[in-house]
SESEVEX-379620 format. One line per 2 residues: number of its first residue (from 1); their letters; for each residue x, y, z of N, C-alpha, C. Coordinates in steps of 0.05 Angstrom, whole numbers, plus 5000, padded with zeros to 4 digits. Atoms other than C-alpha are relative to their C-alpha. Layout:
NUM	A	X,Y,Z,X,Y,Z,X,Y,Z | ...
***
This chain:
1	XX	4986,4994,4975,9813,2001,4897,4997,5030,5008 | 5001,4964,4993,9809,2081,4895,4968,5001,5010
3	XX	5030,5003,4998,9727,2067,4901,5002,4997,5028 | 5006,5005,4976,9747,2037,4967,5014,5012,5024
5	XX	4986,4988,4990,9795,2087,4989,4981,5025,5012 | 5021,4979,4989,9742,2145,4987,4983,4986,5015
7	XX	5013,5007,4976,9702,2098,5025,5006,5001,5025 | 4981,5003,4973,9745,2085,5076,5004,5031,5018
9	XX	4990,4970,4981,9764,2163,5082,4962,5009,5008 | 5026,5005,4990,9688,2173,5093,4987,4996,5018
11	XX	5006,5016,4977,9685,2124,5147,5018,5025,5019 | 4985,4981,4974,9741,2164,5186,4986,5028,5003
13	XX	5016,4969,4984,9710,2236,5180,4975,4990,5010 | 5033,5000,4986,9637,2198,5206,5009,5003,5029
15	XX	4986,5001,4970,9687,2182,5262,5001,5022,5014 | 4994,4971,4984,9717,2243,5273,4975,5021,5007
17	XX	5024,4981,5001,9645,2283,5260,4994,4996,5030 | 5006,5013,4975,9614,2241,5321,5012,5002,5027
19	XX	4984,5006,4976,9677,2239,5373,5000,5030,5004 | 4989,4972,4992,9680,2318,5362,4971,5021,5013
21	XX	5028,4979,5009,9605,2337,5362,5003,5003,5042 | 4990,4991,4980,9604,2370,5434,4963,5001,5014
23	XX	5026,4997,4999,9531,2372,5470,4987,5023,5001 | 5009,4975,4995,9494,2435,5475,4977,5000,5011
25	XX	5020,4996,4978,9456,2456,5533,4978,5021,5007 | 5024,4982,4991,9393,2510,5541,5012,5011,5027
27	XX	5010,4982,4975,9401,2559,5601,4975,4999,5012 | 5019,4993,4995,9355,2560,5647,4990,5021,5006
29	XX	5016,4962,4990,9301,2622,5653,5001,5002,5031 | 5005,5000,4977,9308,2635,5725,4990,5016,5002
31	XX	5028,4981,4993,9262,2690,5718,4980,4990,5005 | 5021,5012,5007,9217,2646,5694,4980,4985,5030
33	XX	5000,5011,4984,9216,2606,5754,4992,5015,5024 | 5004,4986,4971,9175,2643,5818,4981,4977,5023
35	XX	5020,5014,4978,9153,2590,5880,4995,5017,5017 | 5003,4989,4976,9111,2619,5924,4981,4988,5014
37	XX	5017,5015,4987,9062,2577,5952,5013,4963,5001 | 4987,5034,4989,9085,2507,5982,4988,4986,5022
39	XX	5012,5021,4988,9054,2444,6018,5015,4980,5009 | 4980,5030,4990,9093,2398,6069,4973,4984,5029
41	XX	4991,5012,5028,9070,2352,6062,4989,4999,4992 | 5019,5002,5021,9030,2336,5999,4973,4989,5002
43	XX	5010,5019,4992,8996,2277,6019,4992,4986,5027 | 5012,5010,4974,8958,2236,6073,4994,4970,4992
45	XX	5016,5017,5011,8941,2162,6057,4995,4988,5036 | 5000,5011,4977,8909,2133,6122,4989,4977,4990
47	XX	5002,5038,5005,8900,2062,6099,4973,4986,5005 | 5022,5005,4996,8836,2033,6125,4993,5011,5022
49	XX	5007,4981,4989,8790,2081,6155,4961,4986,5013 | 5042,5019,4987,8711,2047,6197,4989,5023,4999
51	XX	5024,4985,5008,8654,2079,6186,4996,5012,5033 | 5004,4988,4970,8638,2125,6251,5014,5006,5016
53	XX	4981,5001,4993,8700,2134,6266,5018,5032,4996 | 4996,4968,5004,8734,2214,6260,5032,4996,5006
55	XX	4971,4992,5001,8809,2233,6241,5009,5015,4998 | 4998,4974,5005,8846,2287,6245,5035,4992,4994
57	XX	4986,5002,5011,8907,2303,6214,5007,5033,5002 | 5005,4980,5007,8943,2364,6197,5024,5003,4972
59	XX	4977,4983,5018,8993,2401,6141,5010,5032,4998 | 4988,4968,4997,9033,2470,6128,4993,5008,4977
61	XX	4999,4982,5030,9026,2519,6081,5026,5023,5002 | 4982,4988,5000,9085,2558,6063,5005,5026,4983
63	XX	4988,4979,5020,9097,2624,6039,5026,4999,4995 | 4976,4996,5005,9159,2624,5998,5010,5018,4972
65	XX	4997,4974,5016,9152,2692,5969,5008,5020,5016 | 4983,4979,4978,9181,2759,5985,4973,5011,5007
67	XX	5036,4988,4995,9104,2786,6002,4985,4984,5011 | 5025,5015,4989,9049,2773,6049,4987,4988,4977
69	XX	5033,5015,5014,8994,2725,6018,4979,4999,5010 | 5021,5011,4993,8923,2715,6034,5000,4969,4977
71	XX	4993,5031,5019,8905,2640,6018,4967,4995,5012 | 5029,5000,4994,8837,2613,6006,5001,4959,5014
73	XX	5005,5038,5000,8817,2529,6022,4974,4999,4997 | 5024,5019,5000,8767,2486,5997,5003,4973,4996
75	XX	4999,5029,5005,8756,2415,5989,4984,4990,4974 | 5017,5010,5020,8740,2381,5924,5010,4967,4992
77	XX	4990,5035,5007,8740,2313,5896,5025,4997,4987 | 4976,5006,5015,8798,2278,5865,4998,4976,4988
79	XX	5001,5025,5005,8803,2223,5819,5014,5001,4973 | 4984,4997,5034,8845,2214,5748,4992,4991,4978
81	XX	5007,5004,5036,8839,2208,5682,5029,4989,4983 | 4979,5008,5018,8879,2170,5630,5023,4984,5014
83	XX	4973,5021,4983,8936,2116,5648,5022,5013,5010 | 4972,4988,5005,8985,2170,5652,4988,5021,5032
85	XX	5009,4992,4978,8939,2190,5720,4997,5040,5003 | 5008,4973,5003,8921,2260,5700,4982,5007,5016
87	XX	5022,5005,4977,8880,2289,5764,4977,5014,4990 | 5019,4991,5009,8813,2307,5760,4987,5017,5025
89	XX	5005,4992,4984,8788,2352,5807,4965,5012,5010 | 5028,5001,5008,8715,2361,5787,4981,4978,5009
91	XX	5014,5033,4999,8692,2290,5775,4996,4995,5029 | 5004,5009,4974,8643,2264,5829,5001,4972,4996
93	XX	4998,5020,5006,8649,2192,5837,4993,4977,5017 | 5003,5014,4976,8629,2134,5891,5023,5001,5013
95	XX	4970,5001,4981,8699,2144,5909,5011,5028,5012 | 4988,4973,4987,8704,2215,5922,4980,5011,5019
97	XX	5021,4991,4975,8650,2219,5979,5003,5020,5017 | 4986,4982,4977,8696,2241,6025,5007,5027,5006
99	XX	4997,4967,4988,8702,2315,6005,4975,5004,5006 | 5014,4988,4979,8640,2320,6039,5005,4990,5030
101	XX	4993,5005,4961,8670,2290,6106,5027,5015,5010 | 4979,4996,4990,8727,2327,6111,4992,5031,5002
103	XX	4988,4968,4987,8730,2397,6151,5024,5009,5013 | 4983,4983,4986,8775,2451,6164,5005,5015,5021
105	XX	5004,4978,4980,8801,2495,6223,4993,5029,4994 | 4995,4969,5002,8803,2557,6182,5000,4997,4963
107	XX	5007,4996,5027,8778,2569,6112,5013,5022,4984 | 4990,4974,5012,8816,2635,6100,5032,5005,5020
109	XX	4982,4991,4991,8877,2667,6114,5025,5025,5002 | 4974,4984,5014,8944,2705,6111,5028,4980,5017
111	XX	4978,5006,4992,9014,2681,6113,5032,5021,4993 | 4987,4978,5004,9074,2730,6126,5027,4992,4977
113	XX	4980,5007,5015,9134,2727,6076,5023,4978,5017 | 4979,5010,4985,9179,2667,6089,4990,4982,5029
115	XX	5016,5014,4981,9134,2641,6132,4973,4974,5000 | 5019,5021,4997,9086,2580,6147,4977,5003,5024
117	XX	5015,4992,4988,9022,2568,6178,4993,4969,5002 | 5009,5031,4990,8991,2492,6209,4971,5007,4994
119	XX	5030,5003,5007,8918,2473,6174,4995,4971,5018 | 5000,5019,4996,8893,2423,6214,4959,4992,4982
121	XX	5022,5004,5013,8830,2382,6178,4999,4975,5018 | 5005,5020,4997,8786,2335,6204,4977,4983,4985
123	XX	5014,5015,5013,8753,2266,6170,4986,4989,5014 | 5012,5010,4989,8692,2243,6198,4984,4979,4982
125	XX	5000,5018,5013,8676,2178,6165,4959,4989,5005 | 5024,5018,4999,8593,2163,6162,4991,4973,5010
127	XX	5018,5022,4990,8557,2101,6199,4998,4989,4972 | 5006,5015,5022,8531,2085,6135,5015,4999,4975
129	XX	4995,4993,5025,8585,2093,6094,5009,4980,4985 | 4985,5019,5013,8604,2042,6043,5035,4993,4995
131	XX	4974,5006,5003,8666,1998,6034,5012,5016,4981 | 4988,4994,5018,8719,2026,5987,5020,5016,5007
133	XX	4991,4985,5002,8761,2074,5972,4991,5025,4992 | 5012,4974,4999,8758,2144,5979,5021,5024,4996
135	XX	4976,4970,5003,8799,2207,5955,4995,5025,4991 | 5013,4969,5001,8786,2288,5963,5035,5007,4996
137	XX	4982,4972,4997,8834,2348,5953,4997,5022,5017 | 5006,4985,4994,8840,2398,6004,5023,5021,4985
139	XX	4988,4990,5019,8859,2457,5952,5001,5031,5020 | 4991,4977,4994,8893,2517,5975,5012,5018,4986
141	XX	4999,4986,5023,8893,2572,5935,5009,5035,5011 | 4987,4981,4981,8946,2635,5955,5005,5023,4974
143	XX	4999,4964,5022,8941,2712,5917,5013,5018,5020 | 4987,4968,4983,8977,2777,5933,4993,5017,4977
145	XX	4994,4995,5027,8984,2828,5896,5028,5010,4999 | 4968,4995,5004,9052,2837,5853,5007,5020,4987
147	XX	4996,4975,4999,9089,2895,5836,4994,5023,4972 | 5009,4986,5023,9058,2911,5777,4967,5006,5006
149	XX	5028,4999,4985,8992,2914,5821,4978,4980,4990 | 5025,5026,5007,8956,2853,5789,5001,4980,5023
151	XX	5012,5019,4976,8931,2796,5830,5019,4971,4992 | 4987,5024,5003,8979,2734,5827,4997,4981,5025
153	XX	5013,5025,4985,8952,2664,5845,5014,4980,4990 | 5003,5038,5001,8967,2595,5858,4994,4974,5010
155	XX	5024,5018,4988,8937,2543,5871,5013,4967,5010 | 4981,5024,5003,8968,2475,5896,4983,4975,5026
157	XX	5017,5019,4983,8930,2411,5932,5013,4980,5014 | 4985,5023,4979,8944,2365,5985,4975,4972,5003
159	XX	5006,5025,5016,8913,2292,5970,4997,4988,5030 | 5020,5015,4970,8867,2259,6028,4991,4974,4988
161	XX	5016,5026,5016,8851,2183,6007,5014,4978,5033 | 5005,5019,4977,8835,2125,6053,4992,4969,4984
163	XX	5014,5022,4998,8808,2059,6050,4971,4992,5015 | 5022,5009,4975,8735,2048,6087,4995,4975,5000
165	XX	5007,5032,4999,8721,1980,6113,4976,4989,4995 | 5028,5014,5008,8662,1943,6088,5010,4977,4981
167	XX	5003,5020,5027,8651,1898,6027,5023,5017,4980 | 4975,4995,5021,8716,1902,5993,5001,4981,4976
169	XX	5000,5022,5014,8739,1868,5937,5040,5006,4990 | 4977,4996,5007,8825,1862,5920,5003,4982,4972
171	XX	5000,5005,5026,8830,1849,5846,5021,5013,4980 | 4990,4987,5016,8879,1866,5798,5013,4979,4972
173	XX	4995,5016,5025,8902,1852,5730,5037,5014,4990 | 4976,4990,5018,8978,1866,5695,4999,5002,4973
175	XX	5009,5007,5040,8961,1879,5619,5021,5001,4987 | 4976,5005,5024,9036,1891,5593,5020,5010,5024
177	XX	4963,5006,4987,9109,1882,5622,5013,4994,4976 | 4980,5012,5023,9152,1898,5566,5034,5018,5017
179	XX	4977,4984,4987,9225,1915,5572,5014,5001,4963 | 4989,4998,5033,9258,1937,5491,5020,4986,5004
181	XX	4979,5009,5007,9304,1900,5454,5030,5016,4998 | 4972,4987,4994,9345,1955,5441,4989,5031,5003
183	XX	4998,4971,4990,9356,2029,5472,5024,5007,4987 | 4983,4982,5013,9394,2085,5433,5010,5014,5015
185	XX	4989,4980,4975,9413,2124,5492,4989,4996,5028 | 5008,5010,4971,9409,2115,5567,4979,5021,5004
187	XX	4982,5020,4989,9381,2101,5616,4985,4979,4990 | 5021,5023,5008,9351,2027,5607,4977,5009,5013
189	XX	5027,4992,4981,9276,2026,5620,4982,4984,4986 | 5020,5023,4997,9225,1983,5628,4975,5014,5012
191	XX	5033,4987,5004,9146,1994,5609,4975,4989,5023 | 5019,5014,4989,9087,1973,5653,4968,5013,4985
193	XX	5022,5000,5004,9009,1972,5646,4986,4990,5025 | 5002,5026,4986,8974,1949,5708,4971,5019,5005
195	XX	5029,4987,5004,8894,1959,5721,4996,4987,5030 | 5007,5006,4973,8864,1952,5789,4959,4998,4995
197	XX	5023,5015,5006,8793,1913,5784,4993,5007,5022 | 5023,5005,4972,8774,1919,5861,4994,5022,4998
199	XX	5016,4974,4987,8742,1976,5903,5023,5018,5014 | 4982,4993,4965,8800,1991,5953,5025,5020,4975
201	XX	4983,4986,5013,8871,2032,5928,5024,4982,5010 | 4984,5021,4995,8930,1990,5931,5029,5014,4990
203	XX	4978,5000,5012,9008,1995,5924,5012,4986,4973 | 4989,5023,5013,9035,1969,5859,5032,5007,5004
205	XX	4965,5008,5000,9109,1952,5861,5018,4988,4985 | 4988,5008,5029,9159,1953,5804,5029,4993,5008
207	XX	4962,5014,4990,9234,1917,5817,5014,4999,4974 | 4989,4993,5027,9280,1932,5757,5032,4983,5016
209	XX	4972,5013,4998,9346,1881,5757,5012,5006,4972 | 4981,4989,5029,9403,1895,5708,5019,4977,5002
211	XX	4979,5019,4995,9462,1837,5701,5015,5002,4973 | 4978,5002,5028,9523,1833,5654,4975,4978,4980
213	XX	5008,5025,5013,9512,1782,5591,5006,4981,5002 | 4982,5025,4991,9553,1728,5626,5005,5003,5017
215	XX	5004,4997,4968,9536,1743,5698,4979,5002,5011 | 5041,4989,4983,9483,1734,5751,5006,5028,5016
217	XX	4986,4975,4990,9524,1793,5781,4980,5029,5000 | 5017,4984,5007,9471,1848,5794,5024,5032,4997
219	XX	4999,4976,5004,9494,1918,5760,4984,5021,5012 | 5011,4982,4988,9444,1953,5784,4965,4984,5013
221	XX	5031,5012,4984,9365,1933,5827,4999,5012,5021 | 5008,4975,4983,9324,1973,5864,4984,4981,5017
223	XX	5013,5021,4977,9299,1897,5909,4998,5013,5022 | 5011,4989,4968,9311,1938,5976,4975,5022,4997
225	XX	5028,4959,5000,9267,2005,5950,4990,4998,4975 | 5015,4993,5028,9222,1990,5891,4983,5014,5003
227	XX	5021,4975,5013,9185,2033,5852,4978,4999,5010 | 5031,5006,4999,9113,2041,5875,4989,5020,4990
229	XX	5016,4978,5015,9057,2073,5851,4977,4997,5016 | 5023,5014,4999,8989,2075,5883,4976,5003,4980
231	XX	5014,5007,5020,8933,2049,5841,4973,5001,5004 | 5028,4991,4994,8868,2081,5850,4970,4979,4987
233	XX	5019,5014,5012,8796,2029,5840,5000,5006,4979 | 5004,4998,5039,8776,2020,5760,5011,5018,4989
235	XX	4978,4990,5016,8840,2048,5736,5018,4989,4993 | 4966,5018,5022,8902,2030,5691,5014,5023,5006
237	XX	4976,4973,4997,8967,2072,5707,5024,4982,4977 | 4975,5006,5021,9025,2069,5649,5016,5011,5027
239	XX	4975,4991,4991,9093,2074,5691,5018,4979,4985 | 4973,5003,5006,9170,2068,5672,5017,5002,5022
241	XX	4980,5000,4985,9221,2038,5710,5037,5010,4994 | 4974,4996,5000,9294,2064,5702,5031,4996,5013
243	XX	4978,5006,4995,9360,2053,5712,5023,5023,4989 | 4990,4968,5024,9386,2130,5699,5036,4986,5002
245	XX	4972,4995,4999,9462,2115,5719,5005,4979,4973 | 4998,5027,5025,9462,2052,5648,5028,5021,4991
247	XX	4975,4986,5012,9525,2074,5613,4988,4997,4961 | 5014,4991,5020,9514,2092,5535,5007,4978,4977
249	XX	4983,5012,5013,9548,2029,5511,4993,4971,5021 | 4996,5026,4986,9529,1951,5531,4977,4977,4991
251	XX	5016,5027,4990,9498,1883,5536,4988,4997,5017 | 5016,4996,4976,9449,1873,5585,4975,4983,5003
253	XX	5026,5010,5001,9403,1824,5615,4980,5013,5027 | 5017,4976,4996,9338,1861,5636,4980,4980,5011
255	XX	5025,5026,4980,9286,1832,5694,4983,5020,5011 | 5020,4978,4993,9224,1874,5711,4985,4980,5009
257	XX	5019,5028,4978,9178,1836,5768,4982,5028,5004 | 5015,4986,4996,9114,1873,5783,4980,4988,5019
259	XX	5018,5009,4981,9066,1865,5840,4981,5013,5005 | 5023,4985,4985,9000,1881,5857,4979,4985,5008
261	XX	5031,5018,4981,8939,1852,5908,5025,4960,4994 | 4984,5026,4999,8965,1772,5896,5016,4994,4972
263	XX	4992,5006,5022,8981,1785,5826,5034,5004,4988 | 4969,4993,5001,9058,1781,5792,5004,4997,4985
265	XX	4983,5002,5026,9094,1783,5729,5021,5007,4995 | 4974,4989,5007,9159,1780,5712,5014,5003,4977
267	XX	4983,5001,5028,9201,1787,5651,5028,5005,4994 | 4972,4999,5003,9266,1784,5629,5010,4997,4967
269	XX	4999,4997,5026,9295,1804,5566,5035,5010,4994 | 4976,4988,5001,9364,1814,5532,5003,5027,4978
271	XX	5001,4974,5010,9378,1887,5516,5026,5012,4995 | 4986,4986,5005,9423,1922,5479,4991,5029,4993
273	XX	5000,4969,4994,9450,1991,5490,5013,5016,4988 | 4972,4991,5021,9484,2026,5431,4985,5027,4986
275	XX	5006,4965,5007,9478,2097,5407,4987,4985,4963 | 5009,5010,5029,9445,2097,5335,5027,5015,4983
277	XX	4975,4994,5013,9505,2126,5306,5018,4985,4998 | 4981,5026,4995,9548,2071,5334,4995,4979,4983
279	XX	5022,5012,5018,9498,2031,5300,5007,4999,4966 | 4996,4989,5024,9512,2070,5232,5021,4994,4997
281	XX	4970,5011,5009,9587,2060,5238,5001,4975,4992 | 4998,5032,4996,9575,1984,5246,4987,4988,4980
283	XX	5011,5008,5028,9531,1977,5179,5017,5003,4981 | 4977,5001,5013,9583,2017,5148,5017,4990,4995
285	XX	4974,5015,5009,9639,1979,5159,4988,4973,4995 | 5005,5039,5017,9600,1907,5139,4998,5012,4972
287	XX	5009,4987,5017,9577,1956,5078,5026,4998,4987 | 4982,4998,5011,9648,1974,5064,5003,4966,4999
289	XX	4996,5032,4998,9675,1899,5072,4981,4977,4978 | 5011,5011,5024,9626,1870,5028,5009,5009,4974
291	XX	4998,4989,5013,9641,1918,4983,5030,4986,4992 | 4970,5013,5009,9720,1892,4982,5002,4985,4994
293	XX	4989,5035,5014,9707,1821,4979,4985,4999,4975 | 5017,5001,5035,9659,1831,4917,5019,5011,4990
295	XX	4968,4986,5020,9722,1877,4889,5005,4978,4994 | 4978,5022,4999,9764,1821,4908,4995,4984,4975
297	XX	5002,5027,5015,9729,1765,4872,4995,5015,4972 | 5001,4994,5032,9712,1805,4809,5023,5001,4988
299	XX	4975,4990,5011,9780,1823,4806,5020,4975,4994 | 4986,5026,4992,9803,1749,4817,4990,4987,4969
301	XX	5014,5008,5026,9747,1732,4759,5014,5002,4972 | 4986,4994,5025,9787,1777,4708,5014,4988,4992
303	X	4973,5013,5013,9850,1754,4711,4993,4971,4997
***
């Protein structure tokens, strides 16, 4: 019995350790932190684009430093690397044609502190150009100098991709839809894998449902505004769907639907959500408990 008294006291300080431990948070460097070059907006996707056909478009560039900038532009290809869509800005490819069709108004510049300037670019799409997809960077690259009299640069790109009409092909594959059994800490989240087989660039679209364990009752689903991603020809993208607000404590049944070109997969899985500590208490006390009724019966044996 005293064997199971120090156990017991044991159990309460894991308690107390746990309920008292307090989180501790990092400062942030706000030195660290200087924006001065900015792009509204980032992106352009003009969707399907005919051969012989010319677009124009434009974007800002923003100084948001205390100092004039000069800012340079060029155009280079774009295309990624690795499922995790790492850009590549080098790589030429049948799909990055287009930074040779795309011109600028103005190759050089200056922008005053606090101030913005309008690039307008235009895409002139080839007669002969083949179906597919197509994606350049027009890269804008902004130096001053700073008060230590060195030259400070940076560099930040704005993302030109289309579709050209020809011989297409819409193909895709889903290679993995998992969602875990169990999460140690919020929020829930659910894995994908999905590879795009055709020529063209496509939306994929991820829908994350949450429901009690004894309810169709949705907790949480993102059905009006799912996740998308777009999915560049002969590539695989890894993404994670979330559900940040999950609480740190629950039962949970877990539905991840995924779409891309005609293809779909859904899954549904039941997930628990329990801290690994919580976890530790909950071995402990079957740990202790075994431990009593084995007392018990030995003790039952003697007499």
């Amino acid at each position: 019995m005293k064997k199971i008294k120090i156990i017991l006291a044991a159990l309460v300080l894991s308690l107390l350790g746990f309920s008292a431990a307090s989180p501790v948070y990092a400062e942030d460097d706000e030195s660290s932190v200087n924006y001065v070059l900015g792009i509204t907006p980032t992106q352009k996707g003009f969707g399907t684009m005919l051969p012989g056909e010319t677009y124009t478009d434009s974007f800002k560039v923003r100084n948001k430093g205390g100092g004039e900038f000069s800012y340079r532009i060029s155009v280079t290809p774009y295309s990624v690397e690795s499922e995790t869509y790492e850009p590549n800005y080098d790589k030429k490819t049948q799909y990055t044609d287009i930074a040779d069709w795309i011109t600028v108004d103005k190759t050089e510049g200056t922008v005053a502190a606090n101030q913005e300037e309008e690039i307008t670019y235009t895409v002139t799409i080839p007669e002969d150009a083949h179906g597919g997809a197509q994606a350049a960077t027009i890269m804008v690259s902004m130096g001053g100098e700073s008060d230590e009299g060195l030259q400070a640069v940076r560099r930040l790109g704005y993302l030109v991709f289309g579709n050209v009409d020809g011989e297409i092909t819409t193909t895709a594959k889903i290679l993995e839809n998992k969602i875990p059994s169990f999460i140690f800490t919020p929020p829930i989240s659910a894995t994908s894998l999905v590879e795009n087989t055709g020529n063209v660039y496509t939306a994929a679209t991820y829908t994350l449902q949450v429901f009690p364990l004894f309810s169709d009752e949705e907790v949480y689903t993102n059905e009006e505004e799912p996740d998308k991603n777009i999915i560049f020809p002969e590539t695989k993208r890894f993404y994670t769907a979330s559900w940040e607000g999950a609480p740190s404590l629950g039962i949970f049944r877990v539905r991840q639907t995924i779409k891309i070109f005609d293809e779909v997969s859904t899954v549904e899985k039941l997930v628990f959500l329990c801290p690994i500590w919580f976890l530790f208490i909950i071995v402990l006390i079957i740990f202790v408990a075994i431990f009593w009724i084995v007392s018990r019966i030995r003790g039952r044996n003697k007499e």
